[in-house]
KOLZAKE-551192 format. One record per residue: x, y, z of N, C-alpha, C, O in turn; residue in three letters. Coordinates in Angstrom, 3 decimals, padded with zeros to 6 digits. Example, Ala and Ser with C-alpha at 12.3 -4.5 7.8 and 13.67 -1.06 7.14 Angstrom:
       n_u       n_v       n_w      ca_u      ca_v      ca_w       c_u       c_v       c_w       o_u       o_v       o_w    r
   013.190  -005.690   007.800   012.300  -004.500   007.800   013.200  -003.300   007.800   014.236  -003.319   008.465  Ala
   012.850  -002.250   007.080   013.670  -001.060   007.140   012.900   000.030   007.870   013.409   001.138   008.039  Ser
This chain:
       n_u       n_v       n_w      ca_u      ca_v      ca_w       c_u       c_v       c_w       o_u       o_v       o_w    r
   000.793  -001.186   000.000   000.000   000.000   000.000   000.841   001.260   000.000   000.435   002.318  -000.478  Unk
   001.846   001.125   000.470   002.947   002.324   000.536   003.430   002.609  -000.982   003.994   003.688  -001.162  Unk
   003.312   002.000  -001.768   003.895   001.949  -002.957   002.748   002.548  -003.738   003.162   003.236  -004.671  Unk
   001.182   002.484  -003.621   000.329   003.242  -004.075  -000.204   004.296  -003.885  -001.201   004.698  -004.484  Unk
   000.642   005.105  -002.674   000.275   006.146  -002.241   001.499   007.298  -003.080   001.409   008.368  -003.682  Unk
   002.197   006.706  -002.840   003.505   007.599  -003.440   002.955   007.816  -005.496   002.517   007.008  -006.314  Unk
   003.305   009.347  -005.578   002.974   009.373  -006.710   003.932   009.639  -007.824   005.002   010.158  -007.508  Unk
   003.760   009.423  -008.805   004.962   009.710  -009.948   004.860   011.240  -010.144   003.902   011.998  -009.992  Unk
   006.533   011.536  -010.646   006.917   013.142  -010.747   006.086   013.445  -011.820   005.598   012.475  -012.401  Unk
   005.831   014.459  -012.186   004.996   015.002  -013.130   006.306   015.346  -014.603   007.369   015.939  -014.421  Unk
   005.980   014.963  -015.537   006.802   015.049  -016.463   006.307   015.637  -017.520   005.718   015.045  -018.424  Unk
   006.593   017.271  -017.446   006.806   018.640  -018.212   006.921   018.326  -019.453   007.905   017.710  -019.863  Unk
   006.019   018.670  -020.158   006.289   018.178  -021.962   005.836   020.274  -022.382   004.837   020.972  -022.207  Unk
   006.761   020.436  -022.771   006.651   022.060  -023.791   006.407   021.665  -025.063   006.762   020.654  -025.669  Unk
   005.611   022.801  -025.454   005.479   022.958  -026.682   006.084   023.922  -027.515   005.601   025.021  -027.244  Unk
   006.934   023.994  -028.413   007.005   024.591  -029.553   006.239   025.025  -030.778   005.933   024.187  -031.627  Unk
   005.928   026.248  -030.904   005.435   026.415  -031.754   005.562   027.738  -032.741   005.825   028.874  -032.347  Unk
   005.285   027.288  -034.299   005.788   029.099  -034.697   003.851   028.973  -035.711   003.096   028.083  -036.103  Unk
   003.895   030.286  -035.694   002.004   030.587  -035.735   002.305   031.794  -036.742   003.396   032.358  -036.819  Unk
   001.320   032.065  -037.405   001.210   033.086  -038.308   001.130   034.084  -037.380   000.607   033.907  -036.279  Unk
   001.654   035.226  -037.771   001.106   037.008  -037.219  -000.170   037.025  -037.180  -000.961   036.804  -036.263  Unk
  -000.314   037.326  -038.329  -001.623   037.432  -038.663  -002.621   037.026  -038.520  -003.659   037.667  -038.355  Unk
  -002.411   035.303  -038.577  -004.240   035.004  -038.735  -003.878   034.412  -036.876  -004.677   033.787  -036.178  Unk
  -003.287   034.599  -036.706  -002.388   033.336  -034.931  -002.515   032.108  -035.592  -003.147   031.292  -034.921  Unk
  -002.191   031.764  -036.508  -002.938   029.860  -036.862  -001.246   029.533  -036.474  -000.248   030.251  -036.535  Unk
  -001.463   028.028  -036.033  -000.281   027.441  -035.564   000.018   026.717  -037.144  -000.753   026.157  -037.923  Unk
   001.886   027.082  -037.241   002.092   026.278  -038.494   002.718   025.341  -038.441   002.706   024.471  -039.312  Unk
   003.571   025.305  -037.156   004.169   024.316  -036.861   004.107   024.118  -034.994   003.806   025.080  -034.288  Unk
   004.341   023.148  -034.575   004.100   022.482  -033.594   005.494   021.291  -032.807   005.822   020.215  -033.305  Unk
   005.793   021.597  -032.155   006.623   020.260  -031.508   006.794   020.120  -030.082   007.623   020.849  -029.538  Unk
   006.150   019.309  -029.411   006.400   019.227  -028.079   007.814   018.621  -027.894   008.479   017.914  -028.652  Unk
   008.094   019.151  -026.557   009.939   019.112  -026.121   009.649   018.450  -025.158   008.467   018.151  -024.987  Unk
   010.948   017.897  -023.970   011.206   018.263  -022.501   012.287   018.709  -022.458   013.037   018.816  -023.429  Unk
   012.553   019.070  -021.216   013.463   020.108  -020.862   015.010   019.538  -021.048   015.958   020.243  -021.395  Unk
   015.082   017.963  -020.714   016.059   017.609  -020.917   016.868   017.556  -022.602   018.042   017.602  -022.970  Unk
   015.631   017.444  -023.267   015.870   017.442  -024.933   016.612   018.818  -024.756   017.808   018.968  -024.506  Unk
   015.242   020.218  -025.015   016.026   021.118  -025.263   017.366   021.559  -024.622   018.082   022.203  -025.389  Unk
   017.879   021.337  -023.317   019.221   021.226  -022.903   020.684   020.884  -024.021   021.693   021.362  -024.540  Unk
   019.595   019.345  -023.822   020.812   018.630  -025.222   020.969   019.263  -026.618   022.099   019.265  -027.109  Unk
   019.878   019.834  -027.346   019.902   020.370  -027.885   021.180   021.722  -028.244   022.114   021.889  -029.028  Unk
   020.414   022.574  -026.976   021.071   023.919  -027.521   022.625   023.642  -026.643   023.412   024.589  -026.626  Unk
   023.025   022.324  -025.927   024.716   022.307  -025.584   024.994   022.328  -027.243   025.353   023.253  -027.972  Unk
   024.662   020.848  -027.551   025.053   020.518  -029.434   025.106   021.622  -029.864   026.257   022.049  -029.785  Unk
   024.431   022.305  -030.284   024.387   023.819  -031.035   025.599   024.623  -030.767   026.307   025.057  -031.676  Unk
   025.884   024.863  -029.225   026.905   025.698  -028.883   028.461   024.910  -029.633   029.341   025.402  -030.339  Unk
   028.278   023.612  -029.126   029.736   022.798  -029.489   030.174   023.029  -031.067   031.284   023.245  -031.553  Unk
   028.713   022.884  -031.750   028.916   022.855  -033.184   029.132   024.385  -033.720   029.894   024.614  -034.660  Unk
   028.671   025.035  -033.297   029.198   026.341  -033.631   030.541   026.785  -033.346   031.342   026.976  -034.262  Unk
   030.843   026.963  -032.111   032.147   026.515  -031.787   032.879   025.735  -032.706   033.636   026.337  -033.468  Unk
   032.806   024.639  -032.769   033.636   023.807  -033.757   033.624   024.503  -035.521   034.577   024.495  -036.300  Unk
   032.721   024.863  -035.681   032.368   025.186  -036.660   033.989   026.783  -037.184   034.759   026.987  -038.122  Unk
   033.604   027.521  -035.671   033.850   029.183  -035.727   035.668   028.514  -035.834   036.538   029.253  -036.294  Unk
   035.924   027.447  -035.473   037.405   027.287  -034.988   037.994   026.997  -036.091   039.087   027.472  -036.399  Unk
   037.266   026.099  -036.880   037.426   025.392  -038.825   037.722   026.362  -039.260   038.781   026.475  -039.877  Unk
   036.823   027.443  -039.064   037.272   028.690  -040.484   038.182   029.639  -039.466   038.284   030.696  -040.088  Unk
   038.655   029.734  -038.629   039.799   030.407  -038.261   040.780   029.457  -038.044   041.649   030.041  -037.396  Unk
   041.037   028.576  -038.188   042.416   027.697  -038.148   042.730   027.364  -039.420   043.928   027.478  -039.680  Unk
   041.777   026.853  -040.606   042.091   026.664  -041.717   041.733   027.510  -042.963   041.740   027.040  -044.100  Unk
   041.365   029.012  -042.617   041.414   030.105  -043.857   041.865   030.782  -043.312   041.902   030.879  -042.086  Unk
   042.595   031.804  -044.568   043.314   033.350  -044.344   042.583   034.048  -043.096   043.270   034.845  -042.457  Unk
   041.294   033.837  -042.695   040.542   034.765  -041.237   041.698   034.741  -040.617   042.021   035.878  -040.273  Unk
   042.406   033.991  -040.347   043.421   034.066  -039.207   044.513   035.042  -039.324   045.275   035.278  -038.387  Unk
   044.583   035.553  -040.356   045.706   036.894  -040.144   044.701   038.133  -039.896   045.320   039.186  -039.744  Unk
   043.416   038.248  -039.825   043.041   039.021  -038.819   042.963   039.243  -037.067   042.434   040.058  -036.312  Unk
   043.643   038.262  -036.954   043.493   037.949  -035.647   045.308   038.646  -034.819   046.424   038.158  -034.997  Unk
   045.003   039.637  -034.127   046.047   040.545  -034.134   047.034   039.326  -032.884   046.671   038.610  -031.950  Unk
   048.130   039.575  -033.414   049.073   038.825  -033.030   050.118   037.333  -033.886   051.281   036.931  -033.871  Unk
   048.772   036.949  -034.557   048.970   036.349  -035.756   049.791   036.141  -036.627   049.179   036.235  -037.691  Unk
   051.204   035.828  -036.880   051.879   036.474  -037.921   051.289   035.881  -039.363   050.611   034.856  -039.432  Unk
   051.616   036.597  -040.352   050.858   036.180  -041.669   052.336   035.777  -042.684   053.185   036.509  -042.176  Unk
   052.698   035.374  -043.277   053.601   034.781  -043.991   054.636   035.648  -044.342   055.754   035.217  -044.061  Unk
   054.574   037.191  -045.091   055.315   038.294  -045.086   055.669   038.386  -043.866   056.890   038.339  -043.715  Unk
   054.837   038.542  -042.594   055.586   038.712  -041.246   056.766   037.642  -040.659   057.651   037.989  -039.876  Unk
   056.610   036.365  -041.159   056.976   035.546  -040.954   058.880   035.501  -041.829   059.933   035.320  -041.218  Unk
   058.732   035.711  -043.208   059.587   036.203  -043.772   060.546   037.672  -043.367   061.767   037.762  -043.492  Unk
   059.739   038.604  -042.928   060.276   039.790  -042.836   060.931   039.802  -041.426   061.700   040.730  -041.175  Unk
   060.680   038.798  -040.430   061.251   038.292  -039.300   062.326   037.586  -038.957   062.813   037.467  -037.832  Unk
   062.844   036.908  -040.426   063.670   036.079  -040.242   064.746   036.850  -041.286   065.922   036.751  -040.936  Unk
   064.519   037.524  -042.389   065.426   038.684  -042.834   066.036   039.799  -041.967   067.067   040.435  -042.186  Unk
   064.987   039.923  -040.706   065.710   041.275  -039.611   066.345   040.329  -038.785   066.859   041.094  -037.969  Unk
   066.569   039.537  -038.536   067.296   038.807  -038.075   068.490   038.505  -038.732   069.442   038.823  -038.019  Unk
   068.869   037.967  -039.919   069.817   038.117  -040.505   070.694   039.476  -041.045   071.925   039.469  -041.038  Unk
   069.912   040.621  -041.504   070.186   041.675  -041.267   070.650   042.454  -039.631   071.558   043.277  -039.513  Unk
   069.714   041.911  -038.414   070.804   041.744  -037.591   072.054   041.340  -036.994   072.721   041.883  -036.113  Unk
   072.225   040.355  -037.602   073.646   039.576  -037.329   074.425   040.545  -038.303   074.933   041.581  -037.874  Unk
   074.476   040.288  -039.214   075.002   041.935  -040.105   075.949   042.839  -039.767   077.171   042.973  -039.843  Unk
   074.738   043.575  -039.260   074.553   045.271  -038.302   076.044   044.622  -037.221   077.259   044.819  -037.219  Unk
   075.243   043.938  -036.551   076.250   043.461  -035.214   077.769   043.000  -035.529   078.602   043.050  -034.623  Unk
   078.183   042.471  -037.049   079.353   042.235  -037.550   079.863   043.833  -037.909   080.842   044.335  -037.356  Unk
   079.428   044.203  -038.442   079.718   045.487  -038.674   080.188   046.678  -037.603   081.208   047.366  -037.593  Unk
   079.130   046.649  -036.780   080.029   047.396  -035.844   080.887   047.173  -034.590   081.263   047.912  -033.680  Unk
   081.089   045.593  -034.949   082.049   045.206  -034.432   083.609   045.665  -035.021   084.578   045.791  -034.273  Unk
   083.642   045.828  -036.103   084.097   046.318  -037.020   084.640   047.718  -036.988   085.804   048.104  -037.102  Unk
   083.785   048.233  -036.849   083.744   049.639  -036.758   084.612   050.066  -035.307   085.693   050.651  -035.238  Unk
   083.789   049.587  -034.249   084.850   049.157  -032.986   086.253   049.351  -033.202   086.952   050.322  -032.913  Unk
   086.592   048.116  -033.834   087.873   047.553  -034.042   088.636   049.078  -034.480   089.525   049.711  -033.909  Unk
   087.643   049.428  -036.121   088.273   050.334  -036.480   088.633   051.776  -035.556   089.459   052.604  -035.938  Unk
   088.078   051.859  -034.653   088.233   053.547  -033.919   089.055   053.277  -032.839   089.669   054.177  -032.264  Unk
   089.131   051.893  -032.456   089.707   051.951  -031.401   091.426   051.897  -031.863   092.265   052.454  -031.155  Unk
   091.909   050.955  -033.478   092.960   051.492  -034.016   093.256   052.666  -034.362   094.414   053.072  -034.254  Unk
   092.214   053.469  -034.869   092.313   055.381  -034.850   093.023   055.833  -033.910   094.083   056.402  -034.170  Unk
   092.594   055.676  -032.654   093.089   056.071  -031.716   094.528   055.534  -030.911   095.169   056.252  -030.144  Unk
   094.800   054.448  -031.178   095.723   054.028  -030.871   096.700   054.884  -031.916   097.587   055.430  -031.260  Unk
   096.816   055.182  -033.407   097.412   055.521  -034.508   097.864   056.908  -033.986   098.987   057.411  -034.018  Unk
   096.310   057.558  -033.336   096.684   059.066  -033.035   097.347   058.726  -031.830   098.355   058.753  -032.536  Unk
   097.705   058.478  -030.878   098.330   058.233  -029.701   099.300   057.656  -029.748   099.824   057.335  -028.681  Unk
   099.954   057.275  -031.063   101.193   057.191  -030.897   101.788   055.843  -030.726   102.998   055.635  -030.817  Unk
   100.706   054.740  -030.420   100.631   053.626  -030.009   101.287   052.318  -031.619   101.770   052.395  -032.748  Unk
   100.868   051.370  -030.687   101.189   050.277  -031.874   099.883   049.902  -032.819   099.481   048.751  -032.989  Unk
   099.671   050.333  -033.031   098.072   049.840  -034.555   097.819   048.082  -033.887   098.590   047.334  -033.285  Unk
   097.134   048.004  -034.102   096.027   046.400  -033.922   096.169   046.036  -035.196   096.151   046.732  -036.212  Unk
   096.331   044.725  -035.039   096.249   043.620  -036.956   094.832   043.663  -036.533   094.341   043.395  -035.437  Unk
   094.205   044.112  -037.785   092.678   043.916  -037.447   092.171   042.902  -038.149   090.993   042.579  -037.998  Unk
   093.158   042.130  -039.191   092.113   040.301  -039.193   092.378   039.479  -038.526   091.692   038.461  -038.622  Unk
   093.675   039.512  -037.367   093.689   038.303  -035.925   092.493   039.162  -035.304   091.605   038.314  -035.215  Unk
   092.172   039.894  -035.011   091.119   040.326  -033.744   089.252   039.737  -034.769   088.328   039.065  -034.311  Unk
   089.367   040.230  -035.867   088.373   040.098  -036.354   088.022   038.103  -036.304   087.009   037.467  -036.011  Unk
   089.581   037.628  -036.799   088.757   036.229  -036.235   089.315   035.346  -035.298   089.679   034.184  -035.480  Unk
   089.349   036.191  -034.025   089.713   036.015  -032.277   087.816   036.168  -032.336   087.123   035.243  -031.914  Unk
   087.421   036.982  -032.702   085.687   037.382  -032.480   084.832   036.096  -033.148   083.938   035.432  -032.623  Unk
   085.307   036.003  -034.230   084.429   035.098  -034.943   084.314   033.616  -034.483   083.286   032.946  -034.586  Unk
   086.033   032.991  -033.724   086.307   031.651  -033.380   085.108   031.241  -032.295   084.594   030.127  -032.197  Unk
   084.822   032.317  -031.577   084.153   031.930  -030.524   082.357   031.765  -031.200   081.699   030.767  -030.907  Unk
   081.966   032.517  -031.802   080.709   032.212  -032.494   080.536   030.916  -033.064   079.531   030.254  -032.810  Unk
   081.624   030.422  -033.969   081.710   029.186  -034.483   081.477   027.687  -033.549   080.851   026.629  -033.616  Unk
   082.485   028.439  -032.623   082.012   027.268  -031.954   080.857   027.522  -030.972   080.381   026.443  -030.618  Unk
   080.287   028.498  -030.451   078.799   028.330  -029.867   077.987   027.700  -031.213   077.989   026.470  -031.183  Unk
   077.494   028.110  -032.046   076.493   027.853  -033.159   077.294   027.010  -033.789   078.247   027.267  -034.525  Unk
   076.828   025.917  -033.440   077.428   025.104  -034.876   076.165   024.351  -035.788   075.571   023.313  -035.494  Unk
   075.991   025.109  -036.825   074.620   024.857  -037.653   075.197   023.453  -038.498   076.248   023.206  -039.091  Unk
   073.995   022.714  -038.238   073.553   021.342  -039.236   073.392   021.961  -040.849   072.414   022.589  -041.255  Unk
   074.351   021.687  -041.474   073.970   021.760  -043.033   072.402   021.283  -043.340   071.690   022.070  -043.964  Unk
   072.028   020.407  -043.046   071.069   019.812  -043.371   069.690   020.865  -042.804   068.836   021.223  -043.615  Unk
   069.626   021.270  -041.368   068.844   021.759  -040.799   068.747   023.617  -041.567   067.849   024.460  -041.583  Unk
   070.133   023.585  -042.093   069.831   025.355  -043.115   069.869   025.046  -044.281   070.077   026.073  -044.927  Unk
   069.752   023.907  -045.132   069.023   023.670  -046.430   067.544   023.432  -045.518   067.475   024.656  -045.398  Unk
   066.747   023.118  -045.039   065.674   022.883  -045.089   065.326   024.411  -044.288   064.283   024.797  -044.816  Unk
   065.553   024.945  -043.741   065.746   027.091  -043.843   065.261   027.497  -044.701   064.163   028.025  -044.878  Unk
   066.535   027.143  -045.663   066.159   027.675  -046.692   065.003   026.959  -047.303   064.561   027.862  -048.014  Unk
   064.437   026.220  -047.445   063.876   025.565  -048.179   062.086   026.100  -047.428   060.990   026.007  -047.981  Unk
   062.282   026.418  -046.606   061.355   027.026  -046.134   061.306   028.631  -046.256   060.280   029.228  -045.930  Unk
   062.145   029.137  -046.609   062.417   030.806  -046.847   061.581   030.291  -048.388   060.416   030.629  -048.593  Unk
   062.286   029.535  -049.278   061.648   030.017  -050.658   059.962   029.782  -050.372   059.014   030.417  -050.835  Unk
   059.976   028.399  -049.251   058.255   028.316  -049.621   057.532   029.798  -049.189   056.804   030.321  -050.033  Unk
   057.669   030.267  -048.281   057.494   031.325  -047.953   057.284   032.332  -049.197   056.232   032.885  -049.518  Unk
   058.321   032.414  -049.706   058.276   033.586  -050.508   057.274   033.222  -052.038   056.727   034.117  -052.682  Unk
   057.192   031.535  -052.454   056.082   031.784  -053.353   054.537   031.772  -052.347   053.466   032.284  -052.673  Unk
   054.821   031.088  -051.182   053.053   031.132  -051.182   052.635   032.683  -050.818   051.443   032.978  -050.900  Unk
   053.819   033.913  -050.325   053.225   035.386  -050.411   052.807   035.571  -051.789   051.761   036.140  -051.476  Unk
   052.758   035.557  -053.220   052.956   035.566  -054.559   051.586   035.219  -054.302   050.821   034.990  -055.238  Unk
Protein backbone atom coordinates (compact mmCIF):
# COMPACT_ATOMS: atom_id res chain seq x y z
CA UNK A 1 0.00 0.00 0.00
CA UNK A 2 2.95 2.32 0.54
CA UNK A 3 3.89 1.95 -2.96
CA UNK A 4 0.33 3.24 -4.08
CA UNK A 5 0.28 6.15 -2.24
CA UNK A 6 3.50 7.60 -3.44
CA UNK A 7 2.97 9.37 -6.71
CA UNK A 8 4.96 9.71 -9.95
CA UNK A 9 6.92 13.14 -10.75
CA UNK A 10 5.00 15.00 -13.13
CA UNK A 11 6.80 15.05 -16.46
CA UNK A 12 6.81 18.64 -18.21
CA UNK A 13 6.29 18.18 -21.96
CA UNK A 14 6.65 22.06 -23.79
CA UNK A 15 5.48 22.96 -26.68
CA UNK A 16 7.00 24.59 -29.55
CA UNK A 17 5.43 26.42 -31.75
CA UNK A 18 5.79 29.10 -34.70
CA UNK A 19 2.00 30.59 -35.74
CA UNK A 20 1.21 33.09 -38.31
CA UNK A 21 1.11 37.01 -37.22
CA UNK A 22 -1.62 37.43 -38.66
CA UNK A 23 -4.24 35.00 -38.73
CA UNK A 24 -2.39 33.34 -34.93
CA UNK A 25 -2.94 29.86 -36.86
CA UNK A 26 -0.28 27.44 -35.56
CA UNK A 27 2.09 26.28 -38.49
CA UNK A 28 4.17 24.32 -36.86
CA UNK A 29 4.10 22.48 -33.59
CA UNK A 30 6.62 20.26 -31.51
CA UNK A 31 6.40 19.23 -28.08
CA UNK A 32 9.94 19.11 -26.12
CA UNK A 33 11.21 18.26 -22.50
CA UNK A 34 13.46 20.11 -20.86
CA UNK A 35 16.06 17.61 -20.92
CA UNK A 36 15.87 17.44 -24.93
CA UNK A 37 16.03 21.12 -25.26
CA UNK A 38 19.22 21.23 -22.90
CA UNK A 39 20.81 18.63 -25.22
CA UNK A 40 19.90 20.37 -27.89
CA UNK A 41 21.07 23.92 -27.52
CA UNK A 42 24.72 22.31 -25.58
CA UNK A 43 25.05 20.52 -29.43
CA UNK A 44 24.39 23.82 -31.04
CA UNK A 45 26.91 25.70 -28.88
CA UNK A 46 29.74 22.80 -29.49
CA UNK A 47 28.92 22.86 -33.18
CA UNK A 48 29.20 26.34 -33.63
CA UNK A 49 32.15 26.51 -31.79
CA UNK A 50 33.64 23.81 -33.76
CA UNK A 51 32.37 25.19 -36.66
CA UNK A 52 33.85 29.18 -35.73
CA UNK A 53 37.40 27.29 -34.99
CA UNK A 54 37.43 25.39 -38.83
CA UNK A 55 37.27 28.69 -40.48
CA UNK A 56 39.80 30.41 -38.26
CA UNK A 57 42.42 27.70 -38.15
CA UNK A 58 42.09 26.66 -41.72
CA UNK A 59 41.41 30.11 -43.86
CA UNK A 60 43.31 33.35 -44.34
CA UNK A 61 40.54 34.76 -41.24
CA UNK A 62 43.42 34.07 -39.21
CA UNK A 63 45.71 36.89 -40.14
CA UNK A 64 43.04 39.02 -38.82
CA UNK A 65 43.49 37.95 -35.65
CA UNK A 66 46.05 40.54 -34.13
CA UNK A 67 49.07 38.82 -33.03
CA UNK A 68 48.97 36.35 -35.76
CA UNK A 69 51.88 36.47 -37.92
CA UNK A 70 50.86 36.18 -41.67
CA UNK A 71 53.60 34.78 -43.99
CA UNK A 72 55.31 38.29 -45.09
CA UNK A 73 55.59 38.71 -41.25
CA UNK A 74 56.98 35.55 -40.95
CA UNK A 75 59.59 36.20 -43.77
CA UNK A 76 60.28 39.79 -42.84
CA UNK A 77 61.25 38.29 -39.30
CA UNK A 78 63.67 36.08 -40.24
CA UNK A 79 65.43 38.68 -42.83
CA UNK A 80 65.71 41.28 -39.61
CA UNK A 81 67.30 38.81 -38.08
CA UNK A 82 69.82 38.12 -40.50
CA UNK A 83 70.19 41.67 -41.27
CA UNK A 84 70.80 41.74 -37.59
CA UNK A 85 73.65 39.58 -37.33
CA UNK A 86 75.00 41.94 -40.11
CA UNK A 87 74.55 45.27 -38.30
CA UNK A 88 76.25 43.46 -35.21
CA UNK A 89 79.35 42.24 -37.55
CA UNK A 90 79.72 45.49 -38.67
CA UNK A 91 80.03 47.40 -35.84
CA UNK A 92 82.05 45.21 -34.43
CA UNK A 93 84.10 46.32 -37.02
CA UNK A 94 83.74 49.64 -36.76
CA UNK A 95 84.85 49.16 -32.99
CA UNK A 96 87.87 47.55 -34.04
CA UNK A 97 88.27 50.33 -36.48
CA UNK A 98 88.23 53.55 -33.92
CA UNK A 99 89.71 51.95 -31.40
CA UNK A 100 92.96 51.49 -34.02
CA UNK A 101 92.31 55.38 -34.85
CA UNK A 102 93.09 56.07 -31.72
CA UNK A 103 95.72 54.03 -30.87
CA UNK A 104 97.41 55.52 -34.51
CA UNK A 105 96.68 59.07 -33.04
CA UNK A 106 98.33 58.23 -29.70
CA UNK A 107 101.19 57.19 -30.90
CA UNK A 108 100.63 53.63 -30.01
CA UNK A 109 101.19 50.28 -31.87
CA UNK A 110 98.07 49.84 -34.55
CA UNK A 111 96.03 46.40 -33.92
CA UNK A 112 96.25 43.62 -36.96
CA UNK A 113 92.68 43.92 -37.45
CA UNK A 114 92.11 40.30 -39.19
CA UNK A 115 93.69 38.30 -35.92
CA UNK A 116 91.12 40.33 -33.74
CA UNK A 117 88.37 40.10 -36.35
CA UNK A 118 88.76 36.23 -36.23
CA UNK A 119 89.71 36.02 -32.28
CA UNK A 120 85.69 37.38 -32.48
CA UNK A 121 84.43 35.10 -34.94
CA UNK A 122 86.31 31.65 -33.38
CA UNK A 123 84.15 31.93 -30.52
CA UNK A 124 80.71 32.21 -32.49
CA UNK A 125 81.71 29.19 -34.48
CA UNK A 126 82.01 27.27 -31.95
CA UNK A 127 78.80 28.33 -29.87
CA UNK A 128 76.49 27.85 -33.16
CA UNK A 129 77.43 25.10 -34.88
CA UNK A 130 74.62 24.86 -37.65
CA UNK A 131 73.55 21.34 -39.24
CA UNK A 132 73.97 21.76 -43.03
CA UNK A 133 71.07 19.81 -43.37
CA UNK A 134 68.84 21.76 -40.80
CA UNK A 135 69.83 25.35 -43.12
CA UNK A 136 69.02 23.67 -46.43
CA UNK A 137 65.67 22.88 -45.09
CA UNK A 138 65.75 27.09 -43.84
CA UNK A 139 66.16 27.67 -46.69
CA UNK A 140 63.88 25.57 -48.18
CA UNK A 141 61.36 27.03 -46.13
CA UNK A 142 62.42 30.81 -46.85
CA UNK A 143 61.65 30.02 -50.66
CA UNK A 144 58.25 28.32 -49.62
CA UNK A 145 57.49 31.33 -47.95
CA UNK A 146 58.28 33.59 -50.51
CA UNK A 147 56.08 31.78 -53.35
CA UNK A 148 53.05 31.13 -51.18
CA UNK A 149 53.22 35.39 -50.41
CA UNK A 150 52.96 35.57 -54.56
Amino acid sequence: MANEDKKEPVKRVYLLSISDAFSHEQIWVRPFKLRQAIIVGVSAFVLVAALVFAIVAYTPIRTFIPGYPSASTKRQAVQNAVRIDSLEREIIQWQLYTENLRRVVAGEEPLKMDSLIQQRRTPLKEEVAIDPQLDSMLKARLNALDYDEE
